[in-house]
C-alpha positions, 0 to 999 in steps of 0.5 A: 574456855580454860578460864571459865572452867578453872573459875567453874571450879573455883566456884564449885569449891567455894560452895561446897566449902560453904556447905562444910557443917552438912556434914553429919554426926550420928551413931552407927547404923543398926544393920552395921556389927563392929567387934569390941576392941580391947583397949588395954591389951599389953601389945608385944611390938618390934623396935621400928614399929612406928604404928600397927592397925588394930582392926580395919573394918568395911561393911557394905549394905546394898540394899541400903546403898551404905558403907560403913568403915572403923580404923583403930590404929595404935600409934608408936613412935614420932612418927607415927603420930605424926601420921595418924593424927589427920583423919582424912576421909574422902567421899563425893559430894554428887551422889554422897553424903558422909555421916562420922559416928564416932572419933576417939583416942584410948590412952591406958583404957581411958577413952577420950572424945575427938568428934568435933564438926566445929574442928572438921574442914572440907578440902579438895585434895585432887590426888590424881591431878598429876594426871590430869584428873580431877574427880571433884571428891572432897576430903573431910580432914580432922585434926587431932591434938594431943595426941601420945606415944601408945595412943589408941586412935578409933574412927568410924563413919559411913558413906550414904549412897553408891554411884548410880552409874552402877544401877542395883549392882556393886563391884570391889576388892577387899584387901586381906594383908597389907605392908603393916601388921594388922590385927583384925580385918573385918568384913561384911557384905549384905546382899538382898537374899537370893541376888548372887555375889560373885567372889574371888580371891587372889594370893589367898584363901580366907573365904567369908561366913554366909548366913541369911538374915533380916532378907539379906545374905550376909557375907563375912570375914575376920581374920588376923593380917599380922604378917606384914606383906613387903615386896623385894626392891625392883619387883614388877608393878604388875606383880606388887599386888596385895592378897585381896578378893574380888566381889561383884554382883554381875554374874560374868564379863558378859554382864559388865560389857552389858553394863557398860555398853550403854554409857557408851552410846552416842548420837551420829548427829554433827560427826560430819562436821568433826570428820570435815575438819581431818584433811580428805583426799588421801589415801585409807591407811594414811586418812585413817593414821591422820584421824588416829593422831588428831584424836591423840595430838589435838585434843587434850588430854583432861577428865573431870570425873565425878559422879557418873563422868567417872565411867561414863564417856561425854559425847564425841561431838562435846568433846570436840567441842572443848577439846579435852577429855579423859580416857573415856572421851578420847576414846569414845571419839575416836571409835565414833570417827573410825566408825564414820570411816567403815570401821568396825570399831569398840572401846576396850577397858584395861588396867594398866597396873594389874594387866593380865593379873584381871583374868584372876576374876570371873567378873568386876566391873571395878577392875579397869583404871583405863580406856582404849579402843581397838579397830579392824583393818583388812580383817586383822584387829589392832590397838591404840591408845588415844591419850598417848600425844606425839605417837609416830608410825602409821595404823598399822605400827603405832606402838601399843603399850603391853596392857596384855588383857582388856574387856572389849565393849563389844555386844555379845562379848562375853571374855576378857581379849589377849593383846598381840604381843608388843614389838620391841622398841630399837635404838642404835648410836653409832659414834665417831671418836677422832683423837686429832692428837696425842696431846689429848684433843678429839672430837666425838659425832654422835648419831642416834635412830630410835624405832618403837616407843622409843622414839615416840619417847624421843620425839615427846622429849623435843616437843615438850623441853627446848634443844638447849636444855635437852642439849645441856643434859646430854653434856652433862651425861658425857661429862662423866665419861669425858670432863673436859667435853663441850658441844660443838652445837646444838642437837639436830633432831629429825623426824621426817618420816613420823606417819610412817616408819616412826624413826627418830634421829638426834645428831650430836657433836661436841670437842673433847679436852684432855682425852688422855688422863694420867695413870696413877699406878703407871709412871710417865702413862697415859690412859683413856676410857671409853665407857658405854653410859646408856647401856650401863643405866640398863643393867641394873643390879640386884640387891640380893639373890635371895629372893622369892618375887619376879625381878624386874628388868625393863621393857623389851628392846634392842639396844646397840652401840657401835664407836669408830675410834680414829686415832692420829696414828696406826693403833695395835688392837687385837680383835675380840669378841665374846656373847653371854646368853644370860636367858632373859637378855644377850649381850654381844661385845665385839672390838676390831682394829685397822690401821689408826682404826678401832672399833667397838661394838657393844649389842644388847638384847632385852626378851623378856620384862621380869624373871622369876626371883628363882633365876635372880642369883644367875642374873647376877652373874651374867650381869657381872660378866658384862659389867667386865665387858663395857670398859674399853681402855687405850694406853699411850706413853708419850716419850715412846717417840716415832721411827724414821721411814727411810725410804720417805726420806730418801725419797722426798730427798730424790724428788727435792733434786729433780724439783731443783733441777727442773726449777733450775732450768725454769729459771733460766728459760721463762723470760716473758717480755715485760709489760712496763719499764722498770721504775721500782729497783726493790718490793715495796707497797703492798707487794711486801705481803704475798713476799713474806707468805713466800718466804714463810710458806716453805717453812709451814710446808715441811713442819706440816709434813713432820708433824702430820707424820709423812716421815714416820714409818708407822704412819705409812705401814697404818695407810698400807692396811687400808688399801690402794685407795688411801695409800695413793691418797697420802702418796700424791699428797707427799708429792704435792706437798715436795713440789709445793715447797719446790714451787714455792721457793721458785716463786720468791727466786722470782720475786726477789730477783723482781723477774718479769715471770713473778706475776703469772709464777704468784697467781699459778701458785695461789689458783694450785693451792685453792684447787689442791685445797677444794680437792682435798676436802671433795675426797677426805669427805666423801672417802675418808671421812670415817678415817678422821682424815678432814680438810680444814674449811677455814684454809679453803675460805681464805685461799678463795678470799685470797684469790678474789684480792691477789689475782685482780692486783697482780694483773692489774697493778700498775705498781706489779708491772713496773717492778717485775721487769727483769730477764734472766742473763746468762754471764758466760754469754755476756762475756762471750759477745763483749769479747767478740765485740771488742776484737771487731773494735780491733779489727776495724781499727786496723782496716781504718789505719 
């Protein structure tokens, strides 16, 4: 289908490219009155200037169906010629046909002739393309040549036929300034007499000349533009509008929804068929979310608008067919399904750029650029957009842009409709920082809900770009706060309840090097910075206080980040907390410590998308207040060193005794009968393995405490602020690690002494750090997790790989067997009963003799 259509285009271009010399040449019409043009006048013109127009005229003949158009422009400078010396002129072929009456070039008085239909080329430009949209408009281009610094270049032409969608009524707006200086608008509008002409005007007051003349009313304007409007930076599209007036022959809004409400009839006949491809069976609310997002999602979003097709819809049953359409066809397919279903229904026109500024005229049917369509559920009315694709929520929280006014194509209607005020999107992060060390190492979780339209935003971005590159462009955001980042894997994303509450949630990790930086003010200091990025694109800053227009701020939302900042140590952090209530927006800073906790919450809080430019000089304030407020910085000098916790100390020394003692007794009293004869008298084959782990296991233990800082007072006093919980957590754990060394050096006694009590000694030993190890990782995960405090898995998988090889061989091995053979001997004892022997050797002796 795709390609038919591309080559239906191609064809269509081809011919009408054929056709170009139809294009016509002849003098201005007779009805048309075009001013003089003094092409010698000494100009007085600012540095910059780079052209300046000197007459804009448009005439319209509604009885002759014409539109007559002259532009006299006065080029200054490179660039300026540069920009005038193609004359493009735009007009549909369906229903138009151009004529040029005239192109020349005044230089010093002398007027040059231009018009040339040999030198004249026909192209499709398709300016709304981006969009999706393509009108099948041509463009005549003429190239002009030789063209001088100070040149006059005056053009004229008419447009023959008016689009017939519109019958015997026309509709348009007439721009009174514009962004340059403009010498002389002139305008002219002829009305067969009698018919009325609706006229409003908008940041003006030009009103035009009547007169009758010839069985038409004439309406005219000529007046000067040579201020040039310029709007301020970061104005509101919406309020960027030039001074124009409105011109219309329908009478009210009534008469345009009597208008349009014809182009929007469709036959009922096939719509079962398009009803039968959505899933039935379910329930209202769900069925009708499905229809809403098949009409959205699946049918694509494309407009082929020339001639009528410009504003009037294909039938719903064309558009499922094909599988595309415009505004216009999205819209009227989804009114025609919600109908199917028993409701009531209607398309809403709307314009998305001027939104409520609409309501500034009584009646133009030329004021809309878009289609929507609103539908009843349970008595209340509600809003949708067809074209917007990956939309989540169900019928009744679908997010609906802020069009603030539309015209509903419904019978009788007779006013333009306010739309319910649109719902703030949400978007909460909530990150966890944990610098493992003090030697600059952290690792950073990130967790992101989106509500609203931020995260149909979201969910757009992952359906149209792969994890991979949207997982490169978050690194490469961080990387300004922290260089030394890298992502520990790819963004998870999560959407699993789209059709219902409309939460979007991405999950990120990444390893931080190189978390301290250097001070270059302070000697031997270190510092680290934690920056707020996503909230400090929102608060831009105005250029300037001075200004008249509406600044700009952002669409309405509710933003808040919340970073748990885990330090390996017990942190002083003083709490603060300060709100600024700027009018338009709050913001909240709030930072808390505990222990080797911090955390940092930064809340922001947007009501209103502009404020007048009266309020702008206040904004700056605010905004510098909390600009001040996002840093958050850590200092650390690394030669501060740590305290001795005495009562640690002493008590591992206390605790180290008993362990002796009882190891002591142990080894003395376990002396289970061997299994084999002796044949080994030393450790040998692979018996020499789990040896040197013994010998070695001791000297990780204490290192581990030393550096995990269970002999540092600071580390202690930190874990007492967390309660029983944590502080019993580190108690039995500095326990468990003093009878792990105990035990340990207990087990290589054995083992060297080749006791026949070293088999079962190992395997207790092994089965006691596994189950220690899966303990360890159960509670730090499922209490502590938010502490930092995180079992090491790679331990946990070769304690089990260890026990898998070990276990069977201690028990089995022959070569294990016959080498722990020997029982533990008392010497004092051994003396004992050899003297007692040999004075019954004695004794025995002498009875003999």
């Amino acid at each position: 289908m795709l390609r038919l259509l591309i080559l239906g285009m191609l064809l269509c271009v081809a011919t009408l490219s054929a056709n170009a010399q139809k294009v016509l040449s002849s003098p201005i019409p007779e009805w048309v009155e075009t001013p003089s043009l003094d092409t010698k006048a000494q100009r007085d013109n600012q540095i910059g200037e780079g052209y300046r127009y000197l007459l804009i005229e448009r005439q319209i003949n509604v009885s002759e169906q014409q539109a007559f158009y002259r532009y006299a422009t006065q080029v200054l400078s490179p660039d300026g010629i540069r920009e005038h010396s193609d004359l493009l002129i735009e007009y549909d072929p369906s229903f138009q046909v151009l004529e040029i009456h005239e192109v020349s070039i005044y230089r010093e008085g002398q007027k040059i002739d231009k018009l040339d239909l040999a030198d004249l080329k026909i192209i499709q430009k398709e300016t709304s393309a981006d969009r999706h949209i393509y009108d099948g408009a041509l463009t005549a281009l003429i190239h002009l040549s030789d063209v001088k610094k100070n040149d006059i270049i005056d053009y004229s032409y008419s447009i023959k036929g008016f689009n017939p969608v519109y019958g015997k009524n026309i509709s348009g707006f007439l721009y009174h300034q514009l962004g340059v200086k403009v010498e002389n608008f002139h305008y002219r509008i002829l009305v067969p007499q009698g018919q009325p002409l609706q006229l409003d005007l908008k940041g003006h007051s030009h009103q035009p000349e009547k007169e009758a003349r010839n069985g038409n009313d004439v309406y005219e304007w000529s007046h000067p533009g040579l201020s040039p409007m310029l709007f301020d930076s970061n104005v509101p599209y919406w309020k960027a509008i030039y001074p124009m007036t409105s011109y219309s022959t329908f009478a009210d809004w009534k008469s345009v929804v009597g208008w349009a409400l014809p182009l929007y009839d469709y036959s009922e006949q096939g719509l079962d068929k398009i009803k039968g491809q959505i899933a039935d069976g379910r329930e209202n609310i769900s069925r009708i979310t499905d229809i809403i997002r098949y009409v959205q999602d699946d049918i694509r979003y494309l407009g082929l608008e020339s001639g009528m097709s410009a504003y009037k819809p294909n039938s719903p049953q064309k558009v499922f067919e094909q599988k595309y359409g415009d505004c216009k066809d999205k819209s009227l397919l989804l009114v025609a399904l919600l109908r199917k279903e028993g409701l009531e229904a209607y398309p809403v026109l709307v314009n998305t750029e001027w939104k409520d500024n609409v309501a500034a005229f009584s009646a133009n049917a030329s004021a809309f650029d878009h289609c929507i369509v609103t539908y009843k559920w349970k008595g209340q009315d509600y809003f949708v957009d067809p074209t917007i694709s990956g939309q989540g929520g169900n019928l009744t929280n679908i997010f609906f842009p802020d069009y603030k006014k539309g015209l509903v194509l419904k019978p009788g209607n007779a006013s333009l409709t306010d739309f319910p005020e649109v719902a703030k999107s949400v978007q909460k992060v909530e990150e966890l920082l944990v610098v493992h060390d003090l030697e600059g190492k952290a690792s950073l979780q990130i967790k992101t809900e989106y509500r609203g339209r931020r995260a149909d935003e979201i969910r757009s971005s992952f359906l149209n770009s792969t994890v991979e590159e949207i997982s490169k462009t978050y690194l490469d955001f961080y990387s300004a706060v922290f260089p030394g980042i890298s992502a520990s894997s790819p963004i998870e994303f999560s959407d699993s309840d789209r059709n219902v509450s409309n939460v979007v949630t991405t999950l990120e990790t990444y390893e931080i090097d190189g978390f301290w930086v250097k001070s270059e003010t302070e000697e031997g200091q270190l510092y680290a910075e934690l920056y707020p990025l996503e909230l400090n694109s929102r608060l831009g800053f105005p250029q300037t206080s001075s200004r008249e227009a509406d600044y700009f701020l952002g669409e309405p939302e509710e933003f808040s980040l919340v970073t748990k900042l885990v330090m390996p140590e017990p942190w002083p952090v003083e709490d603060y907390h300060r709100l600024i209530d700027a009018g338009a927006f709050t913001y909240e800073n709030e930072v808390s410590g505990k222990g080797n906790t911090i955390e940092i919450k930064h809340k922001y809080n947007l009501f209103k998308s502009s404020i007048p430019g009266s309020e702008v000089s206040q904004l700056i304030e605010k905004k510098k207040s909390v600009n001040n407020e996002l840093s958050f910085y850590l200092t650390y000098a690394p030669n501060g060193g740590s305290t001795l916790d005495i009562t640690a100390f002493l008590s591992a020394m206390a605790l180290l005794a008993v362990f002796g003692f009882l190891a002591v007794r142990w080894y003395k009293s376990y002396n289970p009968e061997p299994e084999m004869a002796s044949n080994h008298d030393t450790i040998g084959g692979w018996l020499i393995l789990p040896t040197i782990s013994l010998l070695i296991t001791p000297i990780v233990l204490i290192y581990n405490m030393i550096e995990s800082g269970y002999f540092d007072s600071a580390i202690w006093n930190g874990v007492k602020v967390y309660g029983t919980a944590l502080y019993t957590y580190y108690l039995v754990s500095f326990v468990f690690l003093l009878f792990s060394f105990s035990y340990s050096i207990l087990t290589a006694a054995f083992f060297f002494k080749l006791r026949s009590g070293a088999q079962l000694m190992y395997i207790v030993f092994m089965c006691a750090n596994f189950l220690s190890l899966m303990l360890e990782a159960y509670v730090s995960n499922q209490y502590f997790h938010d502490l930092g405090i995180e079992s090491s898995s790679r331990d946990l998988i070769r304690s089990a790989i260890g026990l898998f090889i070990w276990i069977p061989y201690f028990v089995k091995s022959t070569r294990v067997k016959s080498t722990f053979t020997n029982i533990y001997k008392n010497s004092s004892i051994e003396m004992a009963m050899a003297s007692n022997r040999a004075l019954a050797d004695i004794r025995s002796s002498e009875d003999n003799g």
